[in-house]
LOSEFI-291199 format. One record per residue (C-alpha): x, y, z. Coordinates in steps of 0.2 Angstrom, whole numbers, plus 2048, in hexadecimal, padded with zeros to 3 digits. Example, Ala and Ser with C-alpha at 12.3 -4.5 7.8 and 13.67 -1.06 7.14 Angstrom:
2
83E7EA827;8447FB824;
This chain:
294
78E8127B6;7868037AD;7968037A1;7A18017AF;7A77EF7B0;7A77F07C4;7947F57C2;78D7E77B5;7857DC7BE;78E7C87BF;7827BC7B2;7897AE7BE;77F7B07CD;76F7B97C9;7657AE7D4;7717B27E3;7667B57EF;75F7A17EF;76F79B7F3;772793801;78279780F;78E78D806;78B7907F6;78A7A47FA;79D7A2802;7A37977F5;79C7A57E6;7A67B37EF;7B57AB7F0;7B67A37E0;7B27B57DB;7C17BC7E6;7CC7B27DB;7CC7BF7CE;7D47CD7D8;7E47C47D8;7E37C17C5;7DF7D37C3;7EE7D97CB;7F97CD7C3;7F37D47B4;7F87E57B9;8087E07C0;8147E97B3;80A7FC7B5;80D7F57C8;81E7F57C7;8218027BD;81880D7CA;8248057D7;83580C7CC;82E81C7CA;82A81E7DA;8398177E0;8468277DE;8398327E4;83682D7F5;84B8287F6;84B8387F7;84083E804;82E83D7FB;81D838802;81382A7FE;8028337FD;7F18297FB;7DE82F7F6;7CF8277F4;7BC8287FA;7B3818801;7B9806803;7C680B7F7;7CE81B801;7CC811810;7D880480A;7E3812807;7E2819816;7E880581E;7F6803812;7FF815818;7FB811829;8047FF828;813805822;81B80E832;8177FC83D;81D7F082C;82B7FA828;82F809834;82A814829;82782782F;815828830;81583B829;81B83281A;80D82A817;7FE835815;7EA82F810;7DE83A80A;7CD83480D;7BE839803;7B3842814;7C384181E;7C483582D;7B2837831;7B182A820;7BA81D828;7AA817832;79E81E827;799823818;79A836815;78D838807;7938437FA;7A48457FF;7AB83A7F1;7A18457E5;7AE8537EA;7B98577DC;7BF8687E3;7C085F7F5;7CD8537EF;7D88607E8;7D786C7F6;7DA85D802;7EA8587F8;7EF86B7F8;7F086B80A;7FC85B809;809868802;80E85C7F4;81E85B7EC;8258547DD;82D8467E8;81D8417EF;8148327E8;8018307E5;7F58227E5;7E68267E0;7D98167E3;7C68157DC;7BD8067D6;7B580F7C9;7C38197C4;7B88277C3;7B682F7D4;7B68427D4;7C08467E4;7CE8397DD;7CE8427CC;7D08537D6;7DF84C7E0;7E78477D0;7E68557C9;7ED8607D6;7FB8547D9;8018547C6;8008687C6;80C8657D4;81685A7CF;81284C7D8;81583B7D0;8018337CF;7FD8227CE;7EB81E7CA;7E580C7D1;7D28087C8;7C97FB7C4;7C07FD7B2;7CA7FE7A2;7CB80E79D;7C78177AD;7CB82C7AD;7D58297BD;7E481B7B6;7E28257A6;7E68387AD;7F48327B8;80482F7B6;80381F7B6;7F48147B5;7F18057BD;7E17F97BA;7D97ED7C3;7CD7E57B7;7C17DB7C5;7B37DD7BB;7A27D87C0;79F7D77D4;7947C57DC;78A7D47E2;7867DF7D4;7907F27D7;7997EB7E9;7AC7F27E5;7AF7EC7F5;7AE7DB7F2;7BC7D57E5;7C17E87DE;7C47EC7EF;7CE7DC7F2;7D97DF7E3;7DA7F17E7;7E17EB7F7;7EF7DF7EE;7F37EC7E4;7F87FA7F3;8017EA7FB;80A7E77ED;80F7F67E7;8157FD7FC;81C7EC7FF;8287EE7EE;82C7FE7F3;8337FC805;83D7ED7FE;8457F87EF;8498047FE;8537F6809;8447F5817;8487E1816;8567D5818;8537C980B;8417C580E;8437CA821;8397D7827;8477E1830;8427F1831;8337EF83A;82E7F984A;82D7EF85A;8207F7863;8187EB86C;81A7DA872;8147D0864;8217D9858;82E7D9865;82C7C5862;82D7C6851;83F7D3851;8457C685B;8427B8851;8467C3842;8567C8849;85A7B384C;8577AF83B;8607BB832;8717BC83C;86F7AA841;8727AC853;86A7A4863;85B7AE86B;8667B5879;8737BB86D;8657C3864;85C7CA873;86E7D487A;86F7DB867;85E7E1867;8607E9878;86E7F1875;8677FA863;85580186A;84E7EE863;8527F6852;8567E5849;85F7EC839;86E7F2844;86C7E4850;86F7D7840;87D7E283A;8847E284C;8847CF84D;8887CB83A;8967D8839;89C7D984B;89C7EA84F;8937F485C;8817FC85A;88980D855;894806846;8877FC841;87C80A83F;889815836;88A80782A;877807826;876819826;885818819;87D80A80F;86C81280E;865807818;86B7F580E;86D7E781C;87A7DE80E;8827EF808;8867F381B;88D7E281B;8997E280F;
């Protein structure tokens, strides 16, 4: 562990603990800085993951995510983001969770340790070689990710292996590696300071590139979101304003008549056309608000 760069201990605040408020919240966020640097680094194996994965969940594949601690728990909040963000079917967004969901609140101990674990727990997933894998681990060593890999290669399953130390087994055994070089931590071994935060970037990053690729926005609108509540309601609206550049009434008699589904209602008012032939449009242009317009 002492060679890992996540677990060298920072030579710039070895007298941490004499610092005063300030100072302590002004060392961590100067720290934070680095996570963005570190996953700008990685920003071409990030996009490369995006175009590999791209044809494989066109055509009906999974995104599938594994980790164990604070790094399979921001897993777990990047699938579950998806279905609100961008409608996206939530059984097509699947995180495996080193102790399962027990480990969300606590720490399972051991669990992580679990090589066999992760590949039985990705067996049951049923994975297919149009699924997608993110495998996520600070160290880029963590047994029950390495098990998960594993079992999704032998299946065919497209791997991507998110870590932060050069060299790590888990970007190196998957199809694609991806790392995060944080380095030291304020707190000497704490991934879920800036590894975690760049880790967290990175998923964003990577999802975000990938619902965009697959027409889930208008532009830079967010059109395909799912308006359950009131808050999003609001923002469909407004969305639905902006990019058909119509008066809130206009907007609101669209969204009413469309299940407040703004993709068609936009259609509707930029083409002219009723709900169904705007939907028939979409459905024709995958899903492209421009290619349903013409």
């Amino acid at each position: 562990m002492r060679s890992l760069r996540t677990e060298t201990p920072s030579e710039q605040h070895v007298e941490l603990d004499r610092y005063d408020s300030v100072r302590l919240v002004t060392a961590f966020v100067d720290d934070q800085r680095l996570a963005a640097e570190a996953v700008y680094a990685a920003r071409a194996a990030l996009g490369a993951a995006v175009d590999a994965a791209l044809p494989r969940i066109a055509a009906g594949g999974r995104l599938l995510y594994v980790g164990a601690g604070t790094s399979g728990r921001l897993g777990v909040l990047d699938s579950v983001e998806l279905t609100p963000t961008f409608s996206w079917p939530r059984e097509r967004a699947r995180a495996l969770l080193a102790g399962g969901e027990r480990a969300m609140f606590e720490a399972v101990e051991g669990a992580e340790d679990d090589r066999e674990q992760g590949a039985a727990d990705l067996h049951a997933l049923a994975p297919t070689p149009n699924d997608v894998l993110l495998a996520i681990a600070a160290s880029g060593s963590t047994p029950y990710a390495l098990g998960a890999v594993e079992a999704a290669r032998a299946a065919g399953t497209l791997t991507v292996g998110i870590a932060n130390n050069p060299g790590a087994p888990l970007a190196a055994g998957a199809d694609i590696g991806v790392v995060l070089d944080t380095g030291p931590e304020v707190i000497s071994g704490s991934t879920r300071l800036k590894a975690g935060t760049a880790q967290k970037i990175a998923l964003n990053s990577f999802s975000s590139s990938l619902m965009v690729r697959l027409h889930k926005t208008y532009g830079n609108l967010m059109v395909d979101l799912r308006a359950t509540n009131a808050k999003l309601r609001r923002r469909a609206l407004a969305l639905t304003q902006r990019a058909a550049a119509v008066d809130e009434t206009a907007a609101r008699l669209a969204l009413d008549g469309c299940a407040w589904r703004v993709k068609v209602a936009v259609v509707m008012l930029r083409a002219g056309v009723d709900a169904v032939t705007a939907e028939r449009r979409l459905d024709a242009a995958q899903g492209s608000v421009h290619a349903a317009l013409g």
